[in-house]
Structures are given as structure tokens and as C-alpha cells.
C-alpha positions in Angstrom: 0.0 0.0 0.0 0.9 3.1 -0.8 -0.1 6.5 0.8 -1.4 9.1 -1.5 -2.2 12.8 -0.1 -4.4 15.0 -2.0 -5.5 18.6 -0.2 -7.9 17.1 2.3 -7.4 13.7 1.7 -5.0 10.7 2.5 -5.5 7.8 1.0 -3.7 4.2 1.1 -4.1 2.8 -2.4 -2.6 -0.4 -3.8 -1.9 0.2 -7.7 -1.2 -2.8 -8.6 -4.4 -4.6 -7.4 -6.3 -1.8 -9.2 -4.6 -2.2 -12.3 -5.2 -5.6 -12.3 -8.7 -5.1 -11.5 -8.9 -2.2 -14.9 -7.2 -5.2 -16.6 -10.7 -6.9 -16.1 -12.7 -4.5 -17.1 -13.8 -4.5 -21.1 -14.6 -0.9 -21.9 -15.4 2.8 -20.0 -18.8 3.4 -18.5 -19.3 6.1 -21.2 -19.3 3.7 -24.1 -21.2 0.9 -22.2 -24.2 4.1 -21.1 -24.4 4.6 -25.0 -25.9 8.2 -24.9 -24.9 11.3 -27.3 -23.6 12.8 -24.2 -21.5 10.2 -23.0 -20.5 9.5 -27.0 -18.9 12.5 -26.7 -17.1 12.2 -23.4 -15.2 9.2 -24.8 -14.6 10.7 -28.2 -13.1 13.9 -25.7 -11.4 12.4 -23.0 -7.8 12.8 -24.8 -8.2 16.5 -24.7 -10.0 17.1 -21.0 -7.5 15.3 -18.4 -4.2 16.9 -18.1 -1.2 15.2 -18.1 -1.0 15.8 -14.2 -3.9 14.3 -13.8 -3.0 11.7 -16.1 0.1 11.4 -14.1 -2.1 10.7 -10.7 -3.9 8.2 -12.8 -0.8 5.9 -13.4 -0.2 6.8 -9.5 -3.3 5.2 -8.5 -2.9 2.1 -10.9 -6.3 3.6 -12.7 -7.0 3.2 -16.5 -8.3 6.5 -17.8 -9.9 5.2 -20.5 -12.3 3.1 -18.2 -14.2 5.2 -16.1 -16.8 3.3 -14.4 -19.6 6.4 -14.7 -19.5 9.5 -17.0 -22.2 12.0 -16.1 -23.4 14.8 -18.1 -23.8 17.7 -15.6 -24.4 20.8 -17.7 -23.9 22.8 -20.6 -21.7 25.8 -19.8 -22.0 27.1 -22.9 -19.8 28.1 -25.8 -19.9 24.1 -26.8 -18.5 23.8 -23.4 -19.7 21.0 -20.7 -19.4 20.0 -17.8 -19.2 16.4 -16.7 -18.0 13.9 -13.8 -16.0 10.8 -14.4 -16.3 8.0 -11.7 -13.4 5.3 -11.0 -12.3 3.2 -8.5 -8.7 1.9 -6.7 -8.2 -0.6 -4.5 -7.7 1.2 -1.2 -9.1 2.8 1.8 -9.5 6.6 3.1 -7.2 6.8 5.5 -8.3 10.9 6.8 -10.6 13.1 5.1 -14.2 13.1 4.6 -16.0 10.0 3.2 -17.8 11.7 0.3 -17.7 14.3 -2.3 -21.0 15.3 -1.4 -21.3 19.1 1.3 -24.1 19.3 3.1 -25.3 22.6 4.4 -28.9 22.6 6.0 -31.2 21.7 2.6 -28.5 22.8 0.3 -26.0 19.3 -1.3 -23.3 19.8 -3.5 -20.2 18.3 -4.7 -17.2 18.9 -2.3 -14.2 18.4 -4.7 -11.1 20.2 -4.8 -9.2 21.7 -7.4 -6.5 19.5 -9.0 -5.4 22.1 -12.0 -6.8 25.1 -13.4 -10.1 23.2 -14.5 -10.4 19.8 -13.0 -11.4 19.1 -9.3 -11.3 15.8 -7.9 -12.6 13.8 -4.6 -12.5 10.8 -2.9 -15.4 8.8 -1.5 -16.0 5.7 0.2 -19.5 5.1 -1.7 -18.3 2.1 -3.7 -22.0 0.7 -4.4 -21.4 1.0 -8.1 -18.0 -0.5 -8.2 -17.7 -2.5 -10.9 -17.9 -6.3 -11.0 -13.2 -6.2 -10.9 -13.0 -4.1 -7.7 -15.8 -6.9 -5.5 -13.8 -8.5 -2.7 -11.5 -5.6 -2.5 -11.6 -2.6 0.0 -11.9 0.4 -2.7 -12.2 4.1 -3.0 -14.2 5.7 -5.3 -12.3 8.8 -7.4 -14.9 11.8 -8.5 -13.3 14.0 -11.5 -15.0 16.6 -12.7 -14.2 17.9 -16.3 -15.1 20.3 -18.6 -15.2 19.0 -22.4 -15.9 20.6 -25.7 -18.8 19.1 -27.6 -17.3 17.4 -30.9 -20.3 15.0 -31.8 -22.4 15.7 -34.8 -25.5 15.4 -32.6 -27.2 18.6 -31.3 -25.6 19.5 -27.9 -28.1 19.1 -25.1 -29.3 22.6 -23.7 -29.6 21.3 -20.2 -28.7 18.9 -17.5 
């Protein structure tokens, strides 16, 4: 295990257990979802993570290419959107919170922190989604949050 610190975040991770795990895993939640909006998350994901953040990837022993979620959040506009890219390491939270998610009275919202000029990033221990790979493991779920440029030739969505 490894110790990995990330603002308010330290986490024990054990790469090579989670790349063996991505080595079991056939292809990135946005091309098994199968939505225009996920289309174009895998056809951008070469130009949205950073090679620092690519670099924390390799780190972590995660497989960019195979997140387990992609969500659509919003159009900023300008052909500009904003999504969040789920994956998962073998590992535990060893201090910080134990999700991504702030909540203040009625108001939730995401609780990530800034990795590079656009991208933020979290830790979480919600690993209900994990996929299939990552069962019998203790794991960590890794929250990214991206903005892309829409390239498909389908009409961007105006919305959520």
C-alpha cells in the first residue's frame, strides 16, 4: 500500500491490485451508457485530463480510458460542458471526509477540490457502483469533474 495525499485527503491505495482489476474491465462506462452525451465524453477524453492528472492516474494504478460512470452535468456554454468521471482503486480513506457530497442545512453539493486550473477531484468511500473487478476488495471511489468541448455531430443538449 501506498499513501497518497491529495488537499484534504489521505488515502492508502494499492496500484497494482487496481490495475489488475482495470485489466478486467472491457470498456469505460461512457461507451457501455451509450448516450450522445456520454459519446462525446469518450470521443473527448484525450483532450480534457491533463497530463498531471493523467500522471495521478498511473499513480493510483487507474486506466483512464475506463471510467466506471461519466455524467453529463451541464452545458456551460460556448460548446462547453461539464461532466464527472467515476473510478475506482483498491484502497481505503485513510483521513478526510468520506464523500464528495457538502451538506449545508437543505442545500447538497459536490465537495471536490481543485487538481489544476479546471479539474477538481474527490474521494469517496460510496463504492456501491463498483464494478464487477473491484468486488472483494476494500476500494475508494475517485470523483473527476471535467469540462469537455462538444465534438459529436449530434445537437448539444441545452440542459442537464
Amino acid at each position: 500500500m501506498q499513501r497518497v495525499e491529495l488537499r484534504k485527503w489521505s488515502v492508502l491505495s494499492d496500484p497494482d491490485e487496481t490495475r489488475e482489476a482495470y485489466a478486467r474491465i472491457e470498456c469505460g462506462g461512457a461507451e457501455s451508457c451509450g448516450c450522445e452525451a456520454c459519446f462525446n465524453f469518450a470521443s473527448t477524453r484525450h483532450l480534457v485530463y491533463s497530463s498531471e492528472l493523467l500522471d495521478f492516474f498511473e499513480r493510483l494504478g487507474i486506466d483512464p480510458l475506463l471510467e466506471a460512470e461519466a455524467c453529463h452535468e451541464r452545458c456551460l456554454g460556448g460548446g462547453r460542458h461539464a461532466y464527472t468521471a467515476s473510478f475506482y482503486l483498491v484502497g481505503e480513506i485513510d483521513s478526510g471526509p468520506a464523500t464528495t457530497i457538502a451538506v449545508a442545512g437543505a442545500e447538497r453539493r459536490a465537495s471536490l477540490e481543485a487538481a489544476d486550473g479546471v479539474t477538481s477531484v474527490g474521494f469517496s468511500s460510496d463504492v456501491r457502483e463498483a464494478p464487477e473487478a473491484f468486488r472483494g476488495h476494500c476500494v475508494v471511489r475517485l470523483e473527476v469533474s471535467v469540462v469537455a468541448p462538444w465534438v459529436s455531430n449530434a445537437p448539444e443538449p441545452s440542459g442537464r
